[in-house]
C-alpha angles and dihedrals in degrees: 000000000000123000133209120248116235128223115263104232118208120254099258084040089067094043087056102046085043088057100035080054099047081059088060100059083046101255117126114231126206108193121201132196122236126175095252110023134006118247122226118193139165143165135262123228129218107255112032115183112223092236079065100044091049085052092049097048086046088054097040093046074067089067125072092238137023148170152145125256108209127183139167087223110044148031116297106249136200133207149177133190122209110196125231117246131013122002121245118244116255112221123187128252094242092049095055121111112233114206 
């Protein structure tokens, strides 16, 4: 079975269409540049259905880098990071070399 190959978005390309994807699922994104990644970062509202938070691990699994900020004495928030420059290659579990 063949698949398509998809397209390799820039870096800022894929700050953007995370964001622009984070707005989607209603959240409100503030991205920030860095010298070597962009930071995406929104916050979480109170009350998140689970419908929502499925959608918003799916989205942030796309970024290099993610987490959650949580803190007793302000808003959660979540954030994702996309590299600058080439991305890293991605190997399966079952094709790594154990030494």
């Amino acid at each position: 079975m063949m698949t398509e190959d998809l397209p390799v978005l820039s870096p800022d390309a894929r700050a953007e269409d995370l964001s622009a994807r984070l707005v989607g699922i209603g959240f409100s994104p503030r991205l920030s540049d860095h010298t070597d990644h962009t930071r995406i970062e929104a916050e979480v509202p109170e009350a998140v259905s689970p419908e929502v938070w499925r959608d918003l691990l799916e989205l942030l699994e796309e970024a290099d880098w993610f987490g959650l900020a949580v803190s007793s004495t302000a808003a959660h928030i979540v954030w994702a990071g996309i590299r600058k420059g080439p991305p890293r290659r991605s190997v399966p579990l079952g094709d790594q070399a154990i030494s």
